[in-house]
VMD Tcl script that draws the C-alpha trace (Angstrom):
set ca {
  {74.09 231.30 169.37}
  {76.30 234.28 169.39}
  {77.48 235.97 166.20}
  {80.46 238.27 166.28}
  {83.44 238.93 163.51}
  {85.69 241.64 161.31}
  {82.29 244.07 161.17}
  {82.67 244.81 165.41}
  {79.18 243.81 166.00}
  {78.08 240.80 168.76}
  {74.96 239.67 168.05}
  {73.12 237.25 170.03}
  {70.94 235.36 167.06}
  {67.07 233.43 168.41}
  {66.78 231.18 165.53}
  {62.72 230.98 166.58}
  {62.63 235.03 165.07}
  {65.89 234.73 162.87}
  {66.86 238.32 164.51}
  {69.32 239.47 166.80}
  {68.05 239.63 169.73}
  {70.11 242.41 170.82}
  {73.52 243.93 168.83}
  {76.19 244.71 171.22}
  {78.75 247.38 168.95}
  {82.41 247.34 170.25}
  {84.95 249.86 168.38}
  {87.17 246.94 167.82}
  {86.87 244.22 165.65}
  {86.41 240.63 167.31}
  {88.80 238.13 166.95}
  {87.71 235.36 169.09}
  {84.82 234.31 171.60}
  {85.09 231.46 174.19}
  {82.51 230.53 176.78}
  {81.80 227.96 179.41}
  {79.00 228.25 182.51}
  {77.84 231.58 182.84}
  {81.35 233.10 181.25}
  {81.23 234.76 177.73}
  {85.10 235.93 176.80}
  {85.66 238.18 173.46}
  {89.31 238.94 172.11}
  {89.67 242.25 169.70}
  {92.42 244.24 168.14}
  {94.54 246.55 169.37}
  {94.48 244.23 172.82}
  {91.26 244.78 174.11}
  {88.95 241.76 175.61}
  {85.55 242.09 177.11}
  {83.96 239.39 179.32}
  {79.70 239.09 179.42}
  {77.54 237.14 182.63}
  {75.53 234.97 180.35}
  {72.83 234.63 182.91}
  {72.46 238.40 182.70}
  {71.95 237.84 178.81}
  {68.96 235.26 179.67}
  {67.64 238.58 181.55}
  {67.50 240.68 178.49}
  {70.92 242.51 179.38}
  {73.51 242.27 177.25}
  {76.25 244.80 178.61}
  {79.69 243.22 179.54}
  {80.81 242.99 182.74}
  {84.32 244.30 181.77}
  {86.35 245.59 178.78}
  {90.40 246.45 179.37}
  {93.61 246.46 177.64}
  {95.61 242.99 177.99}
  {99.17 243.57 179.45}
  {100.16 241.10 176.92}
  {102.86 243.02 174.60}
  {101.82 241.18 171.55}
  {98.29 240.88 170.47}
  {96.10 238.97 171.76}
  {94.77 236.61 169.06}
  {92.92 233.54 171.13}
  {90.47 233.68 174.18}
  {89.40 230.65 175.53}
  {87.15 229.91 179.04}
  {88.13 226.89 181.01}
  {85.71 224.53 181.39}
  {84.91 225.42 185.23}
  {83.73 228.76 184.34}
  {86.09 230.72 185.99}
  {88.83 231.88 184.52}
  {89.91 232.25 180.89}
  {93.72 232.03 178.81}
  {94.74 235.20 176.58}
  {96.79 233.68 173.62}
  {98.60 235.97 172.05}
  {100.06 235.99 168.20}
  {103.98 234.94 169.45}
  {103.10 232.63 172.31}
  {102.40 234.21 175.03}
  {99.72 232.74 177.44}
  {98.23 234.76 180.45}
  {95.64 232.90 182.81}
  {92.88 235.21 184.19}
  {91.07 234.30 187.29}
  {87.49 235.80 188.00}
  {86.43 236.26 192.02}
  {83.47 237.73 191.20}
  {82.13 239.31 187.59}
  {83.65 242.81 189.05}
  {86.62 241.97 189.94}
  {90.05 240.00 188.50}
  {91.92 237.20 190.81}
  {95.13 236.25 190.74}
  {96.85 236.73 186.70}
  {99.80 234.27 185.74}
  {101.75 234.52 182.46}
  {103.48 231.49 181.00}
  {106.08 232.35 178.03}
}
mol new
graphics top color blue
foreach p $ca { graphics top sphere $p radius 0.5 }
foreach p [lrange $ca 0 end-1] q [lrange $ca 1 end] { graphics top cylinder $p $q radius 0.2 }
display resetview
């Protein structure tokens, strides 16, 4: 299980030690976390999202692959990872959808934004 909220902290918990196993501290706080396969998505204020390789996690490496600013004008307030693993929707607080595609975990596909 991963823990992450208002106090900008991501903490993957192992309930055998009831620790984090690592604490990942982002300067924003975290809004919303989404994952599916090997695809770990985190929205935060002021825009920002962050995307994590879970299998790297398994390795002991718990770095994200990515963090950027959303193009997105409003802010983002929902991330959620498609079941195939992927690609990922930005929701953002007035409606606004944007569909991210991910080639590889360094580099975006194609992006799409529905209003």
């Amino acid at each position: 299980m991963i823990s992450g909220g208002l106090d900008r902290a991501l903490k993957p918990l192992d309930f055998r030690s009831q620790n984090p196993v690592k604490i990942y501290q982002f300067y924003n706080k975290i809004y919303s976390m989404s994952y599916a396969k090997n695809l770990f998505v985190v929205s935060m204020s002021e825009n920002s999202m962050a995307y994590f390789d879970l299998d790297k996690l398994r390795q002991g490496l718990f770095e994200p692959e990515l963090i950027y600013f959303s193009k997105i004008k409003s802010y983002i307030k929902k991330a959620l990872v498609l079941n195939q693993g992927n690609c990922y929707l930005e929701g953002s607080s007035k409606g606004r959808i944007a569909v991210k595609y991910i080639n590889s975990y360094s580099k975006f596909g194609e992006l799409y934004f529905i209003k």
